[in-house]
C-alpha positions in Angstrom: 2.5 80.9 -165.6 3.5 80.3 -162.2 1.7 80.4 -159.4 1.5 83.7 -157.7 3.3 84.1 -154.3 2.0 86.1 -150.8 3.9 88.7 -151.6 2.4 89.7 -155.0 -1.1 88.5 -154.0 -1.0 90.9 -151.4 0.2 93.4 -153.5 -2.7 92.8 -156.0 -5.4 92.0 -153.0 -4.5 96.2 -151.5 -4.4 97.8 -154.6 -7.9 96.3 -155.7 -8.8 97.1 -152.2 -7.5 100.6 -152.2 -9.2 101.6 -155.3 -12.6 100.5 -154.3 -12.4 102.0 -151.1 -11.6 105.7 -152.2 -14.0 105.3 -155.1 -16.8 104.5 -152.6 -15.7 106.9 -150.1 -15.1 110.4 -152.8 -18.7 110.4 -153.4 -21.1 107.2 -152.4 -20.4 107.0 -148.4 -21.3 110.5 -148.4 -24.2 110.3 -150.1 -25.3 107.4 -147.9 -24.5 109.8 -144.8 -26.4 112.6 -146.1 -29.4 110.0 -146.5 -29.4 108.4 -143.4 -29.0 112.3 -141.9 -32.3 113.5 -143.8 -34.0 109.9 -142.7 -33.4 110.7 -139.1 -34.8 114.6 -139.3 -31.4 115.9 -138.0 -31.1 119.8 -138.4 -29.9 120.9 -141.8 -27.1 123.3 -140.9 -28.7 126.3 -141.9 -31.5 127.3 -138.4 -31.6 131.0 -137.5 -31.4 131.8 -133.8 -34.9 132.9 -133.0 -36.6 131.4 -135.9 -38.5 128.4 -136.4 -36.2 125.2 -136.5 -38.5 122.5 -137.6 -37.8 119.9 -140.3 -39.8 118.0 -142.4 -39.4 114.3 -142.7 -40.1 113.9 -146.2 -37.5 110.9 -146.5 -38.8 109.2 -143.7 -42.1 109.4 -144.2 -41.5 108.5 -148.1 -39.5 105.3 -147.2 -41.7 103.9 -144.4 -44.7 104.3 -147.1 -43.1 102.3 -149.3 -41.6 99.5 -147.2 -45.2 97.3 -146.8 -45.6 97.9 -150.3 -42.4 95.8 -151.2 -42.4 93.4 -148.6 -45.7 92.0 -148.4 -45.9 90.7 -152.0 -43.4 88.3 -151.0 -44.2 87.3 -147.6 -48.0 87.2 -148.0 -48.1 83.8 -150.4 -46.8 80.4 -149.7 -43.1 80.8 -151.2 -41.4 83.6 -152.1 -39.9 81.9 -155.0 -39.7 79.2 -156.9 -37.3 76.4 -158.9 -37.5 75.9 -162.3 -36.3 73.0 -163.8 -33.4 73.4 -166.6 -34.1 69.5 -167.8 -35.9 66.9 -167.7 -33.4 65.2 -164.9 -34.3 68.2 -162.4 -38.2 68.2 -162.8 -38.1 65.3 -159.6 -36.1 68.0 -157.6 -37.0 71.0 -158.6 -40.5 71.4 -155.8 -38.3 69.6 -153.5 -35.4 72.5 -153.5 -38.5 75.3 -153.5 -39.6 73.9 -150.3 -36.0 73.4 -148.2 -35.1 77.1 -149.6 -38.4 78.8 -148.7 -37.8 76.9 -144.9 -34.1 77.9 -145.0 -35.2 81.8 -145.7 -38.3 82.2 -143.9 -38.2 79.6 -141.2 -34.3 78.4 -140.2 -33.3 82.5 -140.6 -35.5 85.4 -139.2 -36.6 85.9 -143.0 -38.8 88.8 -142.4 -36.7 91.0 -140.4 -33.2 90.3 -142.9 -35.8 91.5 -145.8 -37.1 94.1 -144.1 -33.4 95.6 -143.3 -32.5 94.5 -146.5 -35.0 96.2 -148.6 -35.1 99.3 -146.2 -31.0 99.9 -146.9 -31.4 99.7 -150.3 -34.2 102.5 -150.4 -32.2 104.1 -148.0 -28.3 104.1 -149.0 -28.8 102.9 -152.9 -27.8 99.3 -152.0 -29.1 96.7 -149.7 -26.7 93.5 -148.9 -27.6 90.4 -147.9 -24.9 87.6 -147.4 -25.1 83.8 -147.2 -23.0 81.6 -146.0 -22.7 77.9 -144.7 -22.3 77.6 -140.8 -20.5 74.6 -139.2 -20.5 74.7 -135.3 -17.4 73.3 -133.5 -17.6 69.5 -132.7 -18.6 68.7 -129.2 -16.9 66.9 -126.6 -19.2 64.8 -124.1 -18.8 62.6 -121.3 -20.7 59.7 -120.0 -20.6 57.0 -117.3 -21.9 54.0 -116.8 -23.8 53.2 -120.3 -24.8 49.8 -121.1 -23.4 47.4 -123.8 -26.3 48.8 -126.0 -26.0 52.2 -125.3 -22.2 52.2 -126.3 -23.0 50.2 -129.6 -25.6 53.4 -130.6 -22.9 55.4 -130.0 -20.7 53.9 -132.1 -23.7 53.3 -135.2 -24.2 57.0 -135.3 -22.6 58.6 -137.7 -22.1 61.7 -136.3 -20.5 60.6 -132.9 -16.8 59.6 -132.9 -15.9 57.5 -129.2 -12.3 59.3 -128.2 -12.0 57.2 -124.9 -14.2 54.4 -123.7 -13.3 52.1 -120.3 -15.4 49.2 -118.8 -15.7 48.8 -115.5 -17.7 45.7 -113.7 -20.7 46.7 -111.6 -20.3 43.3 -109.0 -16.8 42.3 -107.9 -15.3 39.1 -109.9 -15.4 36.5 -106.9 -19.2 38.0 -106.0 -20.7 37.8 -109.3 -18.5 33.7 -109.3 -19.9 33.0 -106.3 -23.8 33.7 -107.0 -23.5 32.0 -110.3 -23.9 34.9 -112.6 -21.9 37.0 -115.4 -21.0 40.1 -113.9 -22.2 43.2 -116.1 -19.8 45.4 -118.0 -20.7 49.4 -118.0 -18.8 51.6 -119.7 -17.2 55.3 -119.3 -17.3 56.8 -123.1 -15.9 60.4 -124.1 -17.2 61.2 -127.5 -16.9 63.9 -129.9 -20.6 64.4 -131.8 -20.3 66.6 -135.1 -23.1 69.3 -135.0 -25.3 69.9 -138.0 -24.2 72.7 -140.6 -26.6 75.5 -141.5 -27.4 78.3 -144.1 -26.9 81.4 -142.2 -28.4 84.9 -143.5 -27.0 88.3 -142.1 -27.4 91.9 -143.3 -24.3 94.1 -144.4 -24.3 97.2 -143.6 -24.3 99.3 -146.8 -21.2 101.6 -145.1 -19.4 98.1 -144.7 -19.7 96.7 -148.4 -16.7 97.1 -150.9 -16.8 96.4 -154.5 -14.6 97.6 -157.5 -14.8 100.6 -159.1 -15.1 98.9 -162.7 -18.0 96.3 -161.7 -20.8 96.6 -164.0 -22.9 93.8 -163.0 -22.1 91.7 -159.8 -20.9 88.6 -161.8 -18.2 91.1 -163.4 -17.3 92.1 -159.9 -13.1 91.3 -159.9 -13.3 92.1 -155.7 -16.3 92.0 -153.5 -16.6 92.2 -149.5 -17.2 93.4 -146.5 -15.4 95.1 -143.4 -16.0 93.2 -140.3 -15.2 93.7 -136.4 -14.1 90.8 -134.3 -12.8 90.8 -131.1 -9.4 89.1 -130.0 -11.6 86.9 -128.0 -13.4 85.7 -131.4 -10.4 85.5 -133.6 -8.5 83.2 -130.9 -12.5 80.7 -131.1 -12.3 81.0 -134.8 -8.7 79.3 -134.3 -6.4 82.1 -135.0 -4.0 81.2 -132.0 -1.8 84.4 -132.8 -5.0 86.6 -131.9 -3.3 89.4 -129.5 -1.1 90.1 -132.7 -3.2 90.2 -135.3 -3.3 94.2 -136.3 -6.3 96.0 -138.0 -6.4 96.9 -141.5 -5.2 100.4 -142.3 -8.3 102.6 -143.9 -10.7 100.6 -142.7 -14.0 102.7 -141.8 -17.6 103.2 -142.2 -18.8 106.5 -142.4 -22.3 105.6 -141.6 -21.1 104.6 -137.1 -19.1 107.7 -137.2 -21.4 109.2 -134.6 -21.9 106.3 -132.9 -18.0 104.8 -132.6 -17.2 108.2 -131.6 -17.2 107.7 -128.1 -16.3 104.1 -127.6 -12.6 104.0 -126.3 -9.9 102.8 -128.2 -8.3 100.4 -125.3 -9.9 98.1 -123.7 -8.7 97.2 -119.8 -9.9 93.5 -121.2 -7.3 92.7 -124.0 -9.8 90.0 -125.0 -12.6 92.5 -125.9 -10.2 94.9 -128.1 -11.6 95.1 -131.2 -9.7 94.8 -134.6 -11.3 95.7 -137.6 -10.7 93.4 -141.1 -11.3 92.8 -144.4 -13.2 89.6 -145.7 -14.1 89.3 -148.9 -14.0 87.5 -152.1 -11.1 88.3 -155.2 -11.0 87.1 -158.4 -8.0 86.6 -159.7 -5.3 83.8 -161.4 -3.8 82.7 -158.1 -2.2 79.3 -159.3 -1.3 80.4 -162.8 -3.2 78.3 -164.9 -4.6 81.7 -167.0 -8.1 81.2 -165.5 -8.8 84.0 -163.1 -11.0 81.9 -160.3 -12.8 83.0 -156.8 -10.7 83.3 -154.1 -12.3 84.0 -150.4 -10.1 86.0 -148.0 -9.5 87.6 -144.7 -7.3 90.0 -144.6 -5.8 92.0 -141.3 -3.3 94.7 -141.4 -0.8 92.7 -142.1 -1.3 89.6 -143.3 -3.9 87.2 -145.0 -5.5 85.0 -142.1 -7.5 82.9 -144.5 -7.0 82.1 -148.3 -9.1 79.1 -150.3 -10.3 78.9 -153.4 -14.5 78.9 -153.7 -16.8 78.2 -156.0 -18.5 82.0 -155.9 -19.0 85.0 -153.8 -21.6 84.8 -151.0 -23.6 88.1 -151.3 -26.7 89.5 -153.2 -27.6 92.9 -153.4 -30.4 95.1 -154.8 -30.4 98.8 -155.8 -34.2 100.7 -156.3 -33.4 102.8 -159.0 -30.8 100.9 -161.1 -28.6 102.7 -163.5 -27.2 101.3 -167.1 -23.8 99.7 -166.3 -23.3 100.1 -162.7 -23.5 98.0 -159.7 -24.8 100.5 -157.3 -28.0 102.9 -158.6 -29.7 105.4 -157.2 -32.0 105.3 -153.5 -35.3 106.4 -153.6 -33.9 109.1 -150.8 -32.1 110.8 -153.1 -34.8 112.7 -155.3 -36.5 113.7 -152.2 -33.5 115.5 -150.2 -33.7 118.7 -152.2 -37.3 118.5 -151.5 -36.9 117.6 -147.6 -34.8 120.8 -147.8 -37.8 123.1 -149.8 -40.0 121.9 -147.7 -38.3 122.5 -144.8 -37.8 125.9 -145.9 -41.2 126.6 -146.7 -42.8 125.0 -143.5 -40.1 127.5 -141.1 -41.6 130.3 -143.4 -45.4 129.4 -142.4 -44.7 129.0 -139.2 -42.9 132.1 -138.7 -45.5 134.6 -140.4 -47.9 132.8 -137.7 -45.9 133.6 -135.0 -45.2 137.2 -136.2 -49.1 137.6 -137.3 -50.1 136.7 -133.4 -47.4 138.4 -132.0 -47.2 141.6 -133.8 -44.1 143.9 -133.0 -45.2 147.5 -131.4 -44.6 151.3 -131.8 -44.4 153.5 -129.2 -44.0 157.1 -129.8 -41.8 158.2 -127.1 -43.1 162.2 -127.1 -46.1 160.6 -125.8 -44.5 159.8 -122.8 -45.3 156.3 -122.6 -43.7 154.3 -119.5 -42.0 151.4 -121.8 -42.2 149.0 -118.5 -45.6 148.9 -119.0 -45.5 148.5 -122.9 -43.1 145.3 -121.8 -45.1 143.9 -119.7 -48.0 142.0 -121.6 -50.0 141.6 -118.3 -53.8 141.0 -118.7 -55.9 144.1 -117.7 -52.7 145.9 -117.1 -52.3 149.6 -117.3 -49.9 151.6 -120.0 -49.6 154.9 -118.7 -48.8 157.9 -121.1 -49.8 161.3 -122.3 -51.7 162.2 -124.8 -54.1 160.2 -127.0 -53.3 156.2 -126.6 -53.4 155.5 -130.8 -50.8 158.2 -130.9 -48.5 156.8 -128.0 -48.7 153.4 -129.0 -49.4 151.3 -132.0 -49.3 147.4 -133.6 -46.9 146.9 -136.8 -48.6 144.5 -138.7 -47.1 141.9 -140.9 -47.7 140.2 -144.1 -49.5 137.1 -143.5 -47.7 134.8 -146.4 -49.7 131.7 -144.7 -51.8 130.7 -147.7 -48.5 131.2 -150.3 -46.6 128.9 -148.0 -49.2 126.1 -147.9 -49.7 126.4 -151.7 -45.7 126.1 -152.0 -46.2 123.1 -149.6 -48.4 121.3 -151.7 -46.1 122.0 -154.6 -43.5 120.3 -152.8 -45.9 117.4 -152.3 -46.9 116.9 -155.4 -43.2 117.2 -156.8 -42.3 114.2 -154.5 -45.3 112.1 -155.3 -43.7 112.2 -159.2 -40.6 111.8 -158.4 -41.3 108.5 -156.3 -44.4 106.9 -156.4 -45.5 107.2 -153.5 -48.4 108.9 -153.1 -51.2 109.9 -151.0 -53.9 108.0 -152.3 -51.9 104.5 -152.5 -50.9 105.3 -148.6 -54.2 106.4 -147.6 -56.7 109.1 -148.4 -56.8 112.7 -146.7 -59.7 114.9 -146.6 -58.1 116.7 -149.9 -58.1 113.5 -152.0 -61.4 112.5 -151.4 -62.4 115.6 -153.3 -61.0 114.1 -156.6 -63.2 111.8 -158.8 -62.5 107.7 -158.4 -61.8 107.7 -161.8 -58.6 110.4 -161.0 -57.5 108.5 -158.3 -57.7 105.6 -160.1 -55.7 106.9 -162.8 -53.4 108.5 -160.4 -52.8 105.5 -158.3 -52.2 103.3 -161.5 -49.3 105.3 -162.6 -47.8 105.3 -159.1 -48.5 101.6 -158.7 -46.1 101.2 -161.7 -43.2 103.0 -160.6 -43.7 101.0 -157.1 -44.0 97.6 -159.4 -40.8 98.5 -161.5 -38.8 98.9 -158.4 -40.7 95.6 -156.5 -39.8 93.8 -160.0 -36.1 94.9 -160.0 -35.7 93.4 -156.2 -37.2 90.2 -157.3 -35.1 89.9 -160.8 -31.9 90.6 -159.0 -31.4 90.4 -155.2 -33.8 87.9 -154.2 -33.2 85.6 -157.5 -29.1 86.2 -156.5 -30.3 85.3 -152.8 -31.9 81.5 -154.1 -29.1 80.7 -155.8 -26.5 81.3 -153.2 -28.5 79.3 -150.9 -29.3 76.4 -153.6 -25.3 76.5 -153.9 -24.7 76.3 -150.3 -27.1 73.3 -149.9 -26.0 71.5 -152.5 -22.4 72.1 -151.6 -21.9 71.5 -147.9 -25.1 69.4 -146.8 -23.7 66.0 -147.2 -26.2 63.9 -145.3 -29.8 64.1 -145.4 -32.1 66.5 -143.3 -35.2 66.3 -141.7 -37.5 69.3 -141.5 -41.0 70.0 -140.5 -43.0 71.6 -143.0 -47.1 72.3 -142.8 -47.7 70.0 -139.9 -45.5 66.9 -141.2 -41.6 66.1 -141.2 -40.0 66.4 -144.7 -36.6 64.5 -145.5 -34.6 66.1 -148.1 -31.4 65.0 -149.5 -29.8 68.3 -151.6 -26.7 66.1 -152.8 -28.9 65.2 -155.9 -30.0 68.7 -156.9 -28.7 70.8 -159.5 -27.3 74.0 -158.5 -28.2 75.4 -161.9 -32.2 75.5 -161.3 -33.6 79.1 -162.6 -35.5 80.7 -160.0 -39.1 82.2 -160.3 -40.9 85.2 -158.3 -44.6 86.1 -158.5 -44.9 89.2 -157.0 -47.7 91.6 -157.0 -48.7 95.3 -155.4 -50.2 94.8 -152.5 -53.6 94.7 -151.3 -54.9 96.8 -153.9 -54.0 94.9 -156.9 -54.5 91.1 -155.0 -58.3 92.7 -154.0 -58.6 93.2 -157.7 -57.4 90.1 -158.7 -59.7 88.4 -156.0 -62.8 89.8 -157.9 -62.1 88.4 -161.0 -61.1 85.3 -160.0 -64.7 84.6 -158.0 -66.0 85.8 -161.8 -63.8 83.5 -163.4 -65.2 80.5 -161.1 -69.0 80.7 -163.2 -66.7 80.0 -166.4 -65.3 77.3 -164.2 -68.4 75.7 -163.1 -70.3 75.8 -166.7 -66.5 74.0 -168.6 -66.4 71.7 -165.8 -70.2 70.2 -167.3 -68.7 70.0 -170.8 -65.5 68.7 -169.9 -63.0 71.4 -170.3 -61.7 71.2 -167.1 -60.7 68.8 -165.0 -59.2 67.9 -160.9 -56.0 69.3 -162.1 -57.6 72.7 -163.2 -59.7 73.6 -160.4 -56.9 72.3 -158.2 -54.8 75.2 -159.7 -57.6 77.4 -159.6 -58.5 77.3 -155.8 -54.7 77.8 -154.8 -55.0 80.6 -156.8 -58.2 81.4 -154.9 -56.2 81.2 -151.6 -53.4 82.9 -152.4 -55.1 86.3 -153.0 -56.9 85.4 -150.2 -54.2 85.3 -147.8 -54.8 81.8 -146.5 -51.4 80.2 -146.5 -51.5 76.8 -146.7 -55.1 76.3 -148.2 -53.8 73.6 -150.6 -52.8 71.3 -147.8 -55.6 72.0 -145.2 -58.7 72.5 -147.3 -58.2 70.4 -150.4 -55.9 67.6 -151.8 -54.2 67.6 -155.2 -55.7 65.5 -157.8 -52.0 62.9 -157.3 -53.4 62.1 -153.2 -56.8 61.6 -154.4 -57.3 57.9 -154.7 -58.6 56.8 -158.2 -62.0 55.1 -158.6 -62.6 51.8 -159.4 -63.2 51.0 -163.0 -67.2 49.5 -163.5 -67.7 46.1 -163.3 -67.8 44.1 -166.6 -71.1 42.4 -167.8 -69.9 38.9 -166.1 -69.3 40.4 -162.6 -72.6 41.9 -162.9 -74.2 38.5 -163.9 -72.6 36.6 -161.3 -73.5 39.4 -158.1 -77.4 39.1 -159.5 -76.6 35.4 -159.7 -75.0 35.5 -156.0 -77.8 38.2 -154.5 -80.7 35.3 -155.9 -79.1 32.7 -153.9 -78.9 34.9 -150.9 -82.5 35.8 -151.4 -83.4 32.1 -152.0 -81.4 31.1 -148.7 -83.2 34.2 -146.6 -86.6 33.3 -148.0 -85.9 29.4 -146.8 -84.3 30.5 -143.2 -87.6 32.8 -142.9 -90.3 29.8 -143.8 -88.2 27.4 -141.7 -88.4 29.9 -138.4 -92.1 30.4 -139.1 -92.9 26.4 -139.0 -90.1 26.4 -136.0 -92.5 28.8 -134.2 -95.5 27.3 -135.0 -94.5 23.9 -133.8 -93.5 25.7 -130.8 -96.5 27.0 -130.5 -98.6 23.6 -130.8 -96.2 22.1 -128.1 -97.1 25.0 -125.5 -100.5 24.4 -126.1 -100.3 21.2 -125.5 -98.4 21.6 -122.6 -101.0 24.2 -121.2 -103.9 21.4 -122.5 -102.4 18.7 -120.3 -101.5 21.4 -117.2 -105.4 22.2 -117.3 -106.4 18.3 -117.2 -103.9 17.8 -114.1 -105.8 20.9 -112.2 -109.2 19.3 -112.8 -108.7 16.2 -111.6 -107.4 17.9 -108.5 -110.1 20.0 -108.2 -113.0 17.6 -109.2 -111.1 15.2 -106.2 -111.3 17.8 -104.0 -115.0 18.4 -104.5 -116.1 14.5 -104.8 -113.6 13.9 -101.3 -116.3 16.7 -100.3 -119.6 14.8 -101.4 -121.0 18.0 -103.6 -120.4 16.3 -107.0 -120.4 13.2 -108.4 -117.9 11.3 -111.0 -117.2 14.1 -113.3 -117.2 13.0 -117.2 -115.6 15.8 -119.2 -114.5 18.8 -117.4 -112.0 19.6 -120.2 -113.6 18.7 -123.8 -117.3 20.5 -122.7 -118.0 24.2 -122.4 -117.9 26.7 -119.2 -121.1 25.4 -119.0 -120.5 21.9 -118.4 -117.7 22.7 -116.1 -119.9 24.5 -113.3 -122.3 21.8 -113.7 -120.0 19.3 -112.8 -117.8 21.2 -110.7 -119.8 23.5 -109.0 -117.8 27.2 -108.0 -114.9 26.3 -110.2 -114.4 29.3 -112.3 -111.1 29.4 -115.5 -109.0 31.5 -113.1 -109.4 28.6 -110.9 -107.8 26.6 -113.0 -105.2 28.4 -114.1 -104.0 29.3 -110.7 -103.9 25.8 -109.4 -102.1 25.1 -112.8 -99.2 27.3 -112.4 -99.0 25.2 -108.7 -98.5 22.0 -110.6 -95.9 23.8 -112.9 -93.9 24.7 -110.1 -93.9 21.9 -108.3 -93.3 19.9 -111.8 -90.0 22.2 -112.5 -89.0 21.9 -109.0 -89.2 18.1 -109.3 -87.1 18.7 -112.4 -84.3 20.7 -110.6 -84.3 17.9 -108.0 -83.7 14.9 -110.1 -81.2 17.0 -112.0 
């Protein structure tokens, strides 16, 4: 076959284009207005002048009870999902991609807020759509002057930098620098061009927006699937279209959903720049270059002509539906079972209101033979005066009306309980009212089970289709167009991740849950569970890798994200013990610790004589100090004629000292002692 030309792949690309559009917009984009209508409490269409106008928000109220329900099992744990390996090659990569995709969702995009608009148009207009796509910034251009010969060279070793236009200029003269001896410095003037880094972008489509064939039974079957999108001239002429201020719109181009509020934006513009032209892009399947093999073409397509055609690997978007139904892309909303009751209990609600009004503001008879002066029937003055003839209960009178109160708040909980069936949402998994607390736990517990279901069916369906659909795209995108490594921070610490070696084909894995409820439940048996724990854990049953497992688990239903990195380490960081020494080690340390005892016990008994010999030579020193102040003092005393030639002042006792050396007391001695010491270690500093 030959390759298709423009003329018949245009032909094909409006006729695929066509057909999904008047599909969508004969019953679907109606549908999705009606919704959106009921959500906002707009007035039905069917208020009588005079009568109560009120109207109940039964889709609102039913859609913002719901919402927390689906989104928190998925933003309350660590990831939302998880890789899976399909072999043995991608078990090395497979936590690796989990962490960069759970960054890319919930961290590099405002994850929250895209699933929160996400999930709330699908409950809302039967399908939410959530698109990614890769997003490479424009090179930028940059100037600098004066850099250094090593400035210029880390230019040129970066990678991402390409040096358009680089000039040297000398910072001294020639003949100065000659004449001062020294090389003059070069410093350079460098234009570069640096490459910015690429990026998974998320964005919501807006339900009245999306387009896909009429025929599409899954959204891998899809043969055509896109999206109408606004740009200004001014955006067209950035993106590179330099043909912009021709470029028309495409004809039938509309969302039915900004009717009301496109209605008063002017068509011109005084700013040709800012006019507006509204497009097609999208994704076609078909056998563009005739080989047989119908393949994924992306496109963008104006009124007249296709600005962009390549060929992809795959489409870019993944949608979710509450209520899905056999064989069809888009399902049902969980707003659609509850308009006919938004309406009956509208309905019901006017009627209770208006027997109020009409039971406490009863019309009145006035018998006009009475006479009665009907100014003064008018006037409901306090204390005021109606003047008449005759007797007043026969001039003037109260018809009363049927007071259908109680029938209308019986229909209303009728109502109530028709929408708590039809959507699962009901009052006692949103809160309990003074009604429910009247029921028996074991009711509400019944009752709340079986709505928990329909909630979990739904909350399963988003997880097994959109947000599965949403990993993958990104898993593609990474593994695609991230050519270089990247470095992000994750928990505290930087995380390098090269995506070039991942598969694409990884199967994805969500845990999700229901809430509060059901992780409270699951809280109190795992603390049970942990007394098991503790009693295996003596026998050996279990070991670091178990109750590793078993305290994220712990954690998780105890909201504390991050509890495996900042409260415990996984049994592959723990650092293994040392094995027990063998019989020979422990003969030579008892060997080794007997030497060392045997060494202390010698360096003690050696200080001990080293003391005592010190000791002996104090003494000795203090003997000889004593004999020197003697002698001094018997001198002095013989010099003084009351003694004679003493004979042993020293060796005898006390006794013999005062006989020989009359008034000489020990402290005597001593003192004139310390005299000779000083004088002897002044001597001593002298000579030295």
């Amino acid at each position: 076959m030959a390759k298709m030309n423009k003329d018949t792949f245009r032909n094909v690309l409006e006729r695929e284009i066509e057909d999904a559009q008047s599909w969508l917009a004969s019953g679907i984009r109606g549908e999705q207005q009606r919704n959106l209508q009921y959500y906002l409490g707009l007035p039905l269409g069917n208020e009588v002048p005079g009568r109560s106008q009120v109207v109940s928000w039964d889709v609102f109220e039913t859609i913002e009870a719901a919402l927390p329900n689906f989104l928190e099992p998925f933003f309350s744990g660590d990831n939302i999902g998880e890789f899976l390996p399909r072999g043995p090659e991608d078990a090395a990569y497979a936590e690796q991609a989990t962490e960069l995709v759970n960054y890319v969702i919930r961290d590099d995009n405002p994850g929250f807020l895209l699933f929160s608009d996400w999930f709330k148009d699908a409950l809302l207009s039967k399908i939410g759509v959530l698109r990614a796509k890769w997003a490479q910034p424009d090179p930028v251009r940059e100037s600098f002057n004066g850099l250094t010969s090593e400035q210029l060279v880390q230019f040129v070793n970066d990678s991402a930098v390409t040096v358009l236009e680089h000039a040297a200029s000398e910072v001294l003269p020639s003949d100065v620098a000659q004449a001062a001896g020294v090389q003059a410095p070069l410093l350079w003037d460098v234009t570069i061009q640096r490459q910015q880094r690429g990026r998974v972008e998320l964005c919501n489509v807006p339900p009245g927006d999306f387009v896909v064939n009429r025929g599409a039974k899954r959204l891998e079957d899809a043969r055509l699937i896109g999206e109408w999108v606004t740009y200004t001239r001014s955006q067209l002429k950035e993106m590179g279209f330099k043909n912009a201020s021709e470029i028309k719109s495409y004809d039938g181009a509309s969302n039915l959903l900004e009717i009301d509020e496109s209605a008063d934006i002017p068509v011109g513009s005084a700013d040709k720049s800012l006019e507006e032209v509204k497009l097609f892009e999208g994704f076609i399947r078909c056998d563009y270059n005739g080989d047989g093999v119908a393949e994924w073409r992306r496109v963008l397509v104006s009124g007249d002509d296709e600005l962009e055609n390549e060929e992809v690997d795959g489409h870019e978007y993944a949608i979710l539906t509450p209520i899905k139904l056999p064989h069809r892309v888009i399902g049902m909303a969980m707003a659609d079972p509850v308009i006919e009751l938004q309406r009956l209990n509208s309905g019901l609600t006017r009627q209770y209101v208006d027997s109020l009004f009409l039971a406490n503001n009863p019309r009145t008879y006035v018998n006009m033979a009475a006479k009665v002066n009907l100014e003064d029937v008018i006037s409901n003055r306090i204390g005021g005066i109606i003047r008449g003839e005759g007797v007043a209960s026969d001039a003037v009178a109260p018809i009363k009306t049927a007071l259908v109160a109680t029938e209308s708040l019986a229909g209303l909980e009728m109502v109530q309980g028709m929408r708590e069936r039809r959507t699962g949402v009901t009052r006692y998994n949103q809160g309990l009212d003074a009604d429910s607390l009247n029921k028996t736990a074991t009711g509400i517990t019944k009752i709340s089970n079986m709505a928990d279901k329909r909630m979990l069916l739904i909350l399963r369906s988003f997880a097994e289709t959109g947000v599965k659909q949403l990993f993958k795209l990104v898993l593609r995108l990474l593994t695609q167009y991230q050519d270089i490594p990247t470095m992000v921070r994750l928990r505290g610490r930087f995380v390098q991740f090269d995506p070039r070696m991942w598969s694409a084909d990884m199967d994805v894995s969500t845990d999700v849950g229901l809430g509060t409820g059901d992780r409270a439940e699951t809280l109190m048996l795992l603390q049970q569970f942990g007394a098991f724990m503790q009693q295996a854990a003596q026998v050996g049953l279990v070991g670091p890798e178990q109750v590793y497992e078993f305290g994220k688990a712990l954690a998780k239903n105890a909201k504390l994200k991050g509890a495996d990195e900042k409260f415990m380490l996984s049994p592959d960081r723990i650092r293994p013990k040392p094995p027990p020494p063998s019989p020979e080690q422990i003969k030579a340390q008892i060997e080794q610790m007997k030497l060392q005892a045997e060494a202390a016990e010698g360096d003690k008994k050696r200080a001990a004589e080293l003391q005592i010999k010190q000791m002996e030579l104090q003494q000795q020193h203090n003997d000889r100090l004593l004999e020197l102040a003697a002698g001094y003092l018997a001198a002095n005393s013989r010099n003084a004629g009351v003694m004679g030639q003493p004979t042993n002042i020293i060796g005898g006792t006390m006794l013999d000292q005062n006989i020989q050396v009359p008034g000489v007391t020990e402290q005597d001695l001593n003192n004139v002692a310390q005299i000779i010491n000083g004088f002897a270690q002044q001597f001593q500093g002298g000579a030295a």
